[in-house]
N, C-alpha and C positions, 0 to 999 in steps of 0.2 A: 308480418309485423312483430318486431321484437316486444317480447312480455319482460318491460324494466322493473325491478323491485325500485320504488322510491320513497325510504325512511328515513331521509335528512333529518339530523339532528332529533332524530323521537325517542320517547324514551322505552328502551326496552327492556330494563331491569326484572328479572324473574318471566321475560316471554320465550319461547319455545319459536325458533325459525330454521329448526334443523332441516322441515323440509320443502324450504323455501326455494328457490331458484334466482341464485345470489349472480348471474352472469348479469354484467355490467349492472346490477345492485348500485343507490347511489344511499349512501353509510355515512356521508360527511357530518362530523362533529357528534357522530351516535356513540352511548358507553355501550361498548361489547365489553368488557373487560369479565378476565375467565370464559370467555366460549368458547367453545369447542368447537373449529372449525376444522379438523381435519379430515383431507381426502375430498374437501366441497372446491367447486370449480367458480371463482371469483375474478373468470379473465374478468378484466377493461371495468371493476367492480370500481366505486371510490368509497377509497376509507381515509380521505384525507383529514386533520383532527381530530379523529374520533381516538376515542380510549381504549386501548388494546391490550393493557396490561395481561400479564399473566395469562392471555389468550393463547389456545394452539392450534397452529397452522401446518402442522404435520402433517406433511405430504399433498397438501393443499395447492391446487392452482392460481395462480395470480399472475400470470401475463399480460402484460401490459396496465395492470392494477394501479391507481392514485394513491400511495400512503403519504403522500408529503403531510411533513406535520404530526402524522402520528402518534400518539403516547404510547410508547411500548415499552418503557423502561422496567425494569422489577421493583418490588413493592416487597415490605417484607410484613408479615401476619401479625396476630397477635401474639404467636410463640415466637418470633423474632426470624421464623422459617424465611426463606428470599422465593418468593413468585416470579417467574423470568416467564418472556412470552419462547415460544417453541415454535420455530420454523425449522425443523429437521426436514430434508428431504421436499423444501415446498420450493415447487416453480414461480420464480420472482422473473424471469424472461421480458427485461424490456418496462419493468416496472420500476415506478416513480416514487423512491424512500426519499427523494430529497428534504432535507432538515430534522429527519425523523429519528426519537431518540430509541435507539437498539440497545442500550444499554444493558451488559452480561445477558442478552439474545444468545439463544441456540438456535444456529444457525449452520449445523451439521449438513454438510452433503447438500446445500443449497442451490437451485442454479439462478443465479445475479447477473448473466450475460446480457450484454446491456445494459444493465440497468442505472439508473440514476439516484446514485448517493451523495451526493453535492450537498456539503455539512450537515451531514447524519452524524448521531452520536452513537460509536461503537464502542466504547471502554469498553473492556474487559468479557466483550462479547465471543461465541465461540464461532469461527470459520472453518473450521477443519473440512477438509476435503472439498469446500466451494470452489464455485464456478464462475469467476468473477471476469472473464474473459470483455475484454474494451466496456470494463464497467469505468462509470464517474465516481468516484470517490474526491472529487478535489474538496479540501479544506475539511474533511471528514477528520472526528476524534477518534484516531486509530490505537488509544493507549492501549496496553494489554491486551490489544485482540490476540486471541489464536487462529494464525493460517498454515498451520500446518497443513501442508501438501493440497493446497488449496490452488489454484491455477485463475495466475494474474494476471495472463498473457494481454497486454496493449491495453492494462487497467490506465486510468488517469487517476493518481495518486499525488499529482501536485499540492502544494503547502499542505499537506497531511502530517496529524499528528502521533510519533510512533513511539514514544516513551514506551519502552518495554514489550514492545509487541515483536511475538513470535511468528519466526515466517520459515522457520525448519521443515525444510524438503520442498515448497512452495513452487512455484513458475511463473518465475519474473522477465522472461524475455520479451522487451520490448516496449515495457511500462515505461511510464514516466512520473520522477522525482520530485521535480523543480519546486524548490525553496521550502522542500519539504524538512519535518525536524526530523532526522534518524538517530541524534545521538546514541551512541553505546548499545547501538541495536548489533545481534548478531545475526551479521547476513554471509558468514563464510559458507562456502562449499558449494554457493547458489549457482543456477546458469542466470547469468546478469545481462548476457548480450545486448546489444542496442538500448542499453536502459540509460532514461537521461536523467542524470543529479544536479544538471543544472542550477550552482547557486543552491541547493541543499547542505546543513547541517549536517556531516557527519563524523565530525570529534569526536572518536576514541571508537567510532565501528569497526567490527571485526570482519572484516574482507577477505580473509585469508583462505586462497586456493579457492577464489571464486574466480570465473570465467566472465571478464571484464570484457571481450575483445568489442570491438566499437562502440564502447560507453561513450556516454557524454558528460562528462566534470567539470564542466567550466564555470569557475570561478566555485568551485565545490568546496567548504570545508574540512579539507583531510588532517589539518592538525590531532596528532598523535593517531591517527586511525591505523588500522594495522593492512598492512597489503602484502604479508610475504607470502610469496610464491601464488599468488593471482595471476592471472593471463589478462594484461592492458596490453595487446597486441590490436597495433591501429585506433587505441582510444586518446580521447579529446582533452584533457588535463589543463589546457592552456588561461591563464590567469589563478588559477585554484591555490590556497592555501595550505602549504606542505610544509610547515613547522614537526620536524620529529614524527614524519609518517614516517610507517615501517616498511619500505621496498626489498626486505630480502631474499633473493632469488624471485624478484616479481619480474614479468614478460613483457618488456616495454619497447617491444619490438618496434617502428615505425608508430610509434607514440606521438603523440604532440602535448610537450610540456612549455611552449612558448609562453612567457609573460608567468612564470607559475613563479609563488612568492618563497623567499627562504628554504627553498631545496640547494643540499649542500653536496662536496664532491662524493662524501661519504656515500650517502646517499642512495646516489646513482651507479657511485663502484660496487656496493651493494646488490645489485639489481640485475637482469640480462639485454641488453638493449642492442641494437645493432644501426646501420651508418642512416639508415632511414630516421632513426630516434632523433625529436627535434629538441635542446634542452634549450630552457633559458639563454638569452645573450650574455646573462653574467658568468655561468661556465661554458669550459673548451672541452672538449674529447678528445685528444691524441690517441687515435687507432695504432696498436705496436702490432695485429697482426686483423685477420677477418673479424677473428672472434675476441681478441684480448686488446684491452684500452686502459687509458689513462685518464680522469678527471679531473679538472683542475679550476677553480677560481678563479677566472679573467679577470672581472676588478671585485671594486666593492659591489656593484650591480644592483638589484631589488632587495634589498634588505629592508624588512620594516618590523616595529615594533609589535609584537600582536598580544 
């Protein structure tokens, strides 16, 4: 017979539960705020509401843990010091952050596999080196997070918000974008494969000499974004917004840029493409050898005002 800790909503200010046995613990709407939970094992625990400030969760288990709701945001003292809560190194596996604010959370070497962040607030939270492998992040506040070399593999980052967040050296194969904001994010250098931007913002991102092959971009914001020497080998481009992207020397090998708006001959003379490469109806390619072509403007075509 499981021995459950049950202190919904009680108050614990100034109590001592270090040695309690916090496995599936039910915490909802309890102030912990400042405790010291690290190294304590809180699988299938619920801390959903409860006040978490400035709490640390170093190296702490929570497997399949409730935080939805949670208050975890930083708090700053009386000397104007900022209190962040500390999840360094805590097993989040399968746990439930959904709408919980992380706000500037250390969240160092964390592992978030599975888990569900579905409009969590992360501004300016740290991810470095996380384990975010087919987590939910959708609609999540991803401003200024750091994910440096943090591993996003088949995260759901749909309408996420990414104003200024870092994702240098990261592992993005096979996530997904869609309708996400990336503006002026830098994601050059990344392995991008399979990743879908579908219908994502991403005006003035830096793409460059990232590994694009079977992206998905459809109807992608690429106005002014930068794409030289990227590998779109086999990627999906078709309706997407290409005012003054930068394609030079980009790999657009058996591409599809069918329906794509305001790409001009320049452009694509710019770029490496070959007879598979699908353009626009509004230009022609004249092949003058395998490898060497001509672009040209068939009529006026999709021109539109943007």
């Amino acid at each position: 017979m499981k021995n459950e800790l049950n202190l919904r909503r009680a108050l614990l200010i100034g109590k001592d539960i270090s040695g309690a046995n916090l496995r599936n613990a039910d915490l909802q709407g309890v102030n912990l705020k400042g405790f010291d939970f690290s190294s304590k094992d809180l699988t299938g625990s619920n801390l959903s509401e409860a006040s978490l400030a400035a709490s640390n969760f170093n190296t702490a288990i929570l497997r399949d843990a409730n935080l939805s709701g949670a208050k975890m945001d930083g708090f700053r003292d009386r000397n104007n010091n900022l209190s962040v809560v500390s999840m360094i190194n805590t097993d989040l596996q399968g746990a439930d952050l959904s709408s919980i604010n992380l706000r500037h959370a250390d969240l160092t070497g964390a592992n978030l596999t599975n888990a569900n962040l579905k409009g969590a607030i992360l501004g300016s939270a740290c991810l470095r080196g996380a384990i975010l492998c087919s987590a939910n992040l959708e609609g999540a506040d991803l401003s200024k997070v750091f994910f440096a070399g943090s591993d996003l593999t088949e995260a759901n980052l749909n309408k996420t918000h990414c104003q200024g967040t870092k994702f240098n050296g990261a592992i993005l194969r096979g996530c997904t974008f869609q309708n996400a904001n990336l503006k002026k994010v830098d994601l050059s250098s990344l392995d991008l494969r399979r990743v879908d931007f579908s219908e994502a913002d991403l005006r003035k991102t830096d793409l460059r000499k990232s590994d694009l092959r079977e992206a998905r971009l459809f109807k992608t914001d690429l106005r002014n974004t930068i794409l030289s020497e990227a590998n779109l080998s086999s990627a999906y481009l078709s309706s997407a917004l290409m005012q003054d992207t930068d394609l030079q020397w980009a790999n657009l090998d058996n591409a599809v840029l069918r329906y794509s708006v305001n790409l001009t001959p320049a452009q694509i003379q710019s770029a490496k493409i070959n007879r598979g490469t699908k353009v626009p109806h509004y230009l022609k390619i004249c092949w003058i050898s395998e490898i060497n072509f001509h672009c040209k403007e068939k009529s006026e075509g999709l021109k539109v005002k943007l």
